[in-house]
C-alpha positions in Angstrom: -11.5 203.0 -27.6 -10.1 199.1 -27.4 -7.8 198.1 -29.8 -10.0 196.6 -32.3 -9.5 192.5 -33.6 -12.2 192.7 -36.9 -13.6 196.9 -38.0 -15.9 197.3 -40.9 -16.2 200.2 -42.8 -19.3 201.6 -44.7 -19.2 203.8 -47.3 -20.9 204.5 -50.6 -21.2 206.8 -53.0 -18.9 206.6 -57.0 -15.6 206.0 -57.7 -15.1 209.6 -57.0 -16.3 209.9 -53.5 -14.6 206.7 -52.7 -10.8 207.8 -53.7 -11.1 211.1 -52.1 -11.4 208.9 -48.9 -8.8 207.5 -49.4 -6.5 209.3 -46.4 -9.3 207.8 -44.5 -8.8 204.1 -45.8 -4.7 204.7 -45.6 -4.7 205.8 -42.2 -7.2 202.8 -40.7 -4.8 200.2 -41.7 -2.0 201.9 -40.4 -3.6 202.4 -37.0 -4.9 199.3 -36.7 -2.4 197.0 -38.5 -3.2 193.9 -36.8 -6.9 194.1 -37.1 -9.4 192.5 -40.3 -11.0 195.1 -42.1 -14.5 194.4 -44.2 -15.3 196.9 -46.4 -19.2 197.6 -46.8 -20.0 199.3 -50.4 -19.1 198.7 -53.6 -17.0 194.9 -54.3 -15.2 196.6 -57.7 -14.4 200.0 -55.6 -12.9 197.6 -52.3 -10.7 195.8 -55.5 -8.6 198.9 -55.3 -8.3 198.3 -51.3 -6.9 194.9 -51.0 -4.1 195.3 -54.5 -3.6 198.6 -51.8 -3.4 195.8 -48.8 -6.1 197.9 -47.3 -8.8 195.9 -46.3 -9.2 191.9 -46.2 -12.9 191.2 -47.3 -15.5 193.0 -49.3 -18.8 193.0 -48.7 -21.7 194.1 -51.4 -23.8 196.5 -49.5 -26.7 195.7 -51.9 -27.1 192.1 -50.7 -30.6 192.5 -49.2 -29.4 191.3 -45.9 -28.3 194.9 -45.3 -31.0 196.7 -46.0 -32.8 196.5 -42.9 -29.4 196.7 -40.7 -28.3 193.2 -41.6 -26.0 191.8 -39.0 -22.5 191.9 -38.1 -19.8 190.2 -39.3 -19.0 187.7 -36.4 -16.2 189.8 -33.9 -16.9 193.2 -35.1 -15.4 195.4 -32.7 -15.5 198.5 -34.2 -17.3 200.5 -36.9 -16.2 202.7 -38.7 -19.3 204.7 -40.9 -18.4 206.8 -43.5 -22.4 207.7 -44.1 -22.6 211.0 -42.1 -25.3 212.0 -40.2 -27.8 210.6 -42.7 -26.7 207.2 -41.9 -26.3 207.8 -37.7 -29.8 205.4 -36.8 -28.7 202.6 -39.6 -25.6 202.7 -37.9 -27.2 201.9 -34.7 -29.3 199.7 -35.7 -26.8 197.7 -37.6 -25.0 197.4 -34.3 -27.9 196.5 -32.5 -27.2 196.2 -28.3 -23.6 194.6 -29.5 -20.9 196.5 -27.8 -18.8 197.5 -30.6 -17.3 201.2 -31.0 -18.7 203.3 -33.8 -16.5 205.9 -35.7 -18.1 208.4 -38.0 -16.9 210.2 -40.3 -19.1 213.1 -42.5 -18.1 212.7 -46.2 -19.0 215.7 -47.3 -18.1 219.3 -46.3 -20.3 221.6 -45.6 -21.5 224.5 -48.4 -18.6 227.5 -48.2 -15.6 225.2 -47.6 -12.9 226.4 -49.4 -10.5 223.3 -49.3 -10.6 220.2 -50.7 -13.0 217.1 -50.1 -9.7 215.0 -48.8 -8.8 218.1 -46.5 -12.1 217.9 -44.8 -11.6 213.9 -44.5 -8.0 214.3 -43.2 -9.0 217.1 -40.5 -11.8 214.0 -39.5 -8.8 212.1 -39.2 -6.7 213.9 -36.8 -9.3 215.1 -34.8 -10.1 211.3 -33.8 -6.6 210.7 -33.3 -5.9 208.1 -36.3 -2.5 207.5 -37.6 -1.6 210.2 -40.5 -2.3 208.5 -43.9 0.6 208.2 -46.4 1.3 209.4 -50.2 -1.8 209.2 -52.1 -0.5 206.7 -54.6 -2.3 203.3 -55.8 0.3 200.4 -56.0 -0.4 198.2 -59.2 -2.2 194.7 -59.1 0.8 192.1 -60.4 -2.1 190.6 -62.7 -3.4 193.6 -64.0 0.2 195.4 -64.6 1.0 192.0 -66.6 -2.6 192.6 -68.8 -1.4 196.3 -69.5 2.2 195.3 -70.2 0.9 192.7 -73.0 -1.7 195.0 -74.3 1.0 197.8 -74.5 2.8 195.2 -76.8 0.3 194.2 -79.0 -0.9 197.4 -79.4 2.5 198.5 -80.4 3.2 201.4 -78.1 6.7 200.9 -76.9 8.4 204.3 -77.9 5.0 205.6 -78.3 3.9 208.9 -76.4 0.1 207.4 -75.1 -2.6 209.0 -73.6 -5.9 208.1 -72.1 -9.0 210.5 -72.4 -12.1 209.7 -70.9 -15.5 211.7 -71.9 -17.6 210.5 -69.5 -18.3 211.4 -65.5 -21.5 210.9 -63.2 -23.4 214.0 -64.6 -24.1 215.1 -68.2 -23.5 218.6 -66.7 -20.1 218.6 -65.9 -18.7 217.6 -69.4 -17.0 219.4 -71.8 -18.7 218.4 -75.0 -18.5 215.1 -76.1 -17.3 216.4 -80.2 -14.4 218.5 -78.2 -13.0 215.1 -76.9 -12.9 213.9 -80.2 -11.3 216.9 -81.9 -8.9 216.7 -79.0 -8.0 213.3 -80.0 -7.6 214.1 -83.5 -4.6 216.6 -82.6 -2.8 214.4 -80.6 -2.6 211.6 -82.9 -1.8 214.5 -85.5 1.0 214.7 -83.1 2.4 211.2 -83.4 0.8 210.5 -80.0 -1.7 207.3 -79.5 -4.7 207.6 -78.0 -6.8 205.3 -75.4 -10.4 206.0 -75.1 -11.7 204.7 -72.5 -15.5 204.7 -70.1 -15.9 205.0 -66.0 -18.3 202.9 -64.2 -20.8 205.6 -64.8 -21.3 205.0 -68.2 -21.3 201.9 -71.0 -19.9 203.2 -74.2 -17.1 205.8 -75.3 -18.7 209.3 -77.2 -15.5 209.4 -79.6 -15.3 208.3 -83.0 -12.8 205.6 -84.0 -9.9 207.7 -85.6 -6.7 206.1 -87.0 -4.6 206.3 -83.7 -7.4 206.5 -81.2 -7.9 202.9 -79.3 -11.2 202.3 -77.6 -11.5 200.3 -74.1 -15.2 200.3 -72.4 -15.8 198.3 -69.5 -12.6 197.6 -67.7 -12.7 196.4 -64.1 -10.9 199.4 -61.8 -7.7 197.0 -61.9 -6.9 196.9 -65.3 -8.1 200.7 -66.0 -5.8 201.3 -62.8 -2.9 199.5 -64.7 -3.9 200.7 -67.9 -3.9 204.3 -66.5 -0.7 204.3 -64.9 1.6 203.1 -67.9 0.1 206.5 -69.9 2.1 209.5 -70.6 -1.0 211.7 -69.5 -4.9 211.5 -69.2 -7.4 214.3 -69.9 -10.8 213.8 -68.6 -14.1 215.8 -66.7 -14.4 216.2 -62.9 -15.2 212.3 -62.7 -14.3 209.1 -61.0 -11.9 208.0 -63.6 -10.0 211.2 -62.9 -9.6 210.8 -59.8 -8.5 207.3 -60.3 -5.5 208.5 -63.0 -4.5 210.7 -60.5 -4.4 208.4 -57.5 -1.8 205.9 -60.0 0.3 209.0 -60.4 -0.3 208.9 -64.0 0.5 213.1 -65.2 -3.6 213.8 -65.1 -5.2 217.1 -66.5 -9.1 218.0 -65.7 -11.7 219.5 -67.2 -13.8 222.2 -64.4 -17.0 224.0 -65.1 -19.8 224.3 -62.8 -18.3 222.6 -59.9 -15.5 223.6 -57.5 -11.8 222.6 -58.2 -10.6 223.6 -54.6 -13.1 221.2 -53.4 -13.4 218.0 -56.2 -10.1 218.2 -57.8 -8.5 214.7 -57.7 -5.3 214.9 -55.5 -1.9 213.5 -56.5 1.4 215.6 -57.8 0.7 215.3 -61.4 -2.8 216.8 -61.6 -3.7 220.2 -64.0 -7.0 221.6 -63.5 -7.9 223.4 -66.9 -11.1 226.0 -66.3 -12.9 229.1 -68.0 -13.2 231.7 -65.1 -16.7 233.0 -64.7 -18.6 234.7 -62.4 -21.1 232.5 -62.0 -18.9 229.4 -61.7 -18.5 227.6 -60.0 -22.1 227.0 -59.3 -24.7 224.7 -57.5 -26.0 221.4 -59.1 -29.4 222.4 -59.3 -27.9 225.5 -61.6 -25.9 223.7 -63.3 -28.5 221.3 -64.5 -30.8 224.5 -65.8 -28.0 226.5 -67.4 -28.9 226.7 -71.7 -25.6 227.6 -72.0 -22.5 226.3 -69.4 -19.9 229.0 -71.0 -17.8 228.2 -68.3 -17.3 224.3 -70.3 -17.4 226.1 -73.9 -15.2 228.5 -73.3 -12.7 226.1 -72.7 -10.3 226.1 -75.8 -9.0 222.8 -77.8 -5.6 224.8 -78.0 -5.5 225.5 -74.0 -6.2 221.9 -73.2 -3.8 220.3 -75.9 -0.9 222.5 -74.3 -1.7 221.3 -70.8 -1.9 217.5 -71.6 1.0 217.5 -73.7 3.1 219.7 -71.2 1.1 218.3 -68.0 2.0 221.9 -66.4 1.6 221.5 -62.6 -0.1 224.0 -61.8 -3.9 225.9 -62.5 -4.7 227.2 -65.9 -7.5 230.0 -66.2 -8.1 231.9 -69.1 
C-alpha cells in the first residue's frame, strides 16, 4: 500500500460503537502522521477526534450527497471503512474506477467471542500491519475543561466528593430501573457527596427526580460531558455510550451489566468496575432480552452492592 497524502474513514454506529474503535482511530494517525484524515459519520462523535488530534475534518454522513456513494474528497488515497462486509459494494462504489486503497475493518465480532469488542478491532489492527494504538485516554478540549472548571465553581464543588450518574443507554432493555438510579442518588448525597445527572445522545431528558444535592445536565455536546466527566470522583451508569465515554477520560467509572456481555461491551480504561447479577441465562441475545417479563439479572442488582462499588471504584468484577 502507498503512503497515503488525504484517508477517509467511515464509520457509524452510537457513541458506544464509536469509542470502542478507538485503537483503530489511535493507531491511523500514528501510522500515517503526515496524512489528512476525514472522518465520515457522526460531526459531534469526530469532536472527540480532532480535541484527540485524530483527524482534520468531519464529514456528516447524512448529507444526501452520500447516500448514493457520493464522491471523494479531492486526493483521497486511501479508505479506510469501518462498515464490514455490509458496507463492501458502497465502499466500491464510493470509490468508483479512482485508484485509491481500501482498508476494512469488521466492527463487530462474531457470535461466541469471548474477548472484548476493542480486542477484536486491535487483532484487525495488527493483522494489517498498522502502528500499535496508545493508552486509551481522551485528552481534554482547553474550552470545554475551562466550561467545567467554572461550572465546578459555581456549583460549589471544590472539596466536594462528585459523581456523575447517567440512567440512560441505546436500549430500554439494558437499564437498571430508572427509580434505582434515583434511590442511588439519594444515598450518596446522604453521604455528603454531590450528584450530576446527566443524558447520552440517545436520549433527551434525565429519569431522576431533582433531590437537594442531585444537579441535572441534559444535552451536553461530547466536549463538555467529556470535561464534565473527567473532573468527577466516579460515574455509575448502564452498558451505554456515556459509559464508555467516562471511561475513555479516565474518570474512576462503574457499570451496570444485565443481558449483554461484559467481556465483550465493557468500556475499556483502568478505572472501570462492572457490577452484574450472575444468571444462567445471562448474558443473553437482544431479541431475548427485549421479550424477558422479568430481567432478574438487572433487579437483582442491589442498591447496597452498587453504592460500595462507586464509592470504593474497586477495580475489579463484582458478581453476587
Amino acid at each position: 500500500m502507498r503512503e497515503p497524502n488525504t484517508i477517509l474513514v467511515l464509520s457509524l454506529g452510537g457513541l458506544g460503537d464509536f469509542i470502542s474503535r478507538w485503537p483503530l482511530w489511535q493507531s491511523l494517525r500514528r501510522s500515517f502522521p503526515r496524512a489528512r484524515i476525514s472522518y465520515l459519520g457522526y460531526p459531534p462523535h469526530a469532536a472527540l477526534l480532532g480535541a484527540a488530534w485524530l483527524c482534520d475534518e468531519a464529514l456528516d454522513f447524512n448529507e444526501a450527497r452520500w447516500a448514493a456513494g457520493g464522491a471523494l474528497p479531492g486526493g483521497t488515497d486511501l479508505i479506510v471503512s469501518v462498515l464490514g462486509v455490509r458496507g463492501h459494494s458502497w465502499v466500491r462504489r464510493l470509490r468508483g474506477k479512482g485508484e485509491c486503497d481500501i482498508l476494512e475493518i469488521e466492527p463487530f465480532p462474531g457470535e461466541g467471542y469471548a474477548h472484548s469488542v476493542g480486542e477484536h478491532i486491535i487483532s484487525q489492527i495488527r493483522s494489517l500491519g498498522l502502528s500499535e494504538p496508545g493508552p486509551t485516554r481522551l485528552p481534554s478540549s482547553d474550552s470545554a475543561m475551562g466550561w467545567a472548571c467554572r461550572y465546578w465553581q459555581d456549583q460549589g464543588f471544590p472539596g466536594q466528593k462528585v459523581i456523575a450518574v447517567h440512567v440512560g443507554s441505546g436500549a430500554e432493555w439494558k437499564n437498571w430501573p430508572a427509580d434505582r438510579f434515583d434511590q442511588l442518588a439519594a444515598s450518596l448525597v446522604s453521604a455528603g457527596m454531590a450528584v450530576i445527572a446527566v443524558s447520552g445522545e440517545a436520549e433527551n431528558t434525565i429519569p431522576v427526580r431533582m433531590r437537594e444535592g442531585v444537579r441535572t445536565l441534559a444535552n451536553l455536546d461530547l466536549l463538555r460531558l467529556a470535561a464534565l466527566l473527567s473532573r468527577c470522583d466516579g460515574y455509575v451508569g448502564n452498558d451505554s455510550g456515556v459509559s464508555h465515554l467516562a471511561a475513555l477520560t479516565g474518570a474512576p467509572t462503574t457499570v451496570i451489566f444485565g443481558p449483554t456481555d461484559p467481556v465483550v461491551w465493557a468500556p475499556r480504561g483502568e478505572r472501570v468496575t462492572v457490577v452484574r447479577h450472575a444468571m444462567p441465562c445471562a448474558p443473553c441475545g437482544e431479541e431475548t432480552a427485549r421479550t424477558c417479563a422479568v430481567r432478574r439479572c438487572l433487579l437483582e442488582i442491589g442498591m447496597e452492592q452498587v453504592v460500595k462499588t462507586v464509592v470504593s471504584n474497586r477495580k475489579t468484577v463484582v458478581s453476587s
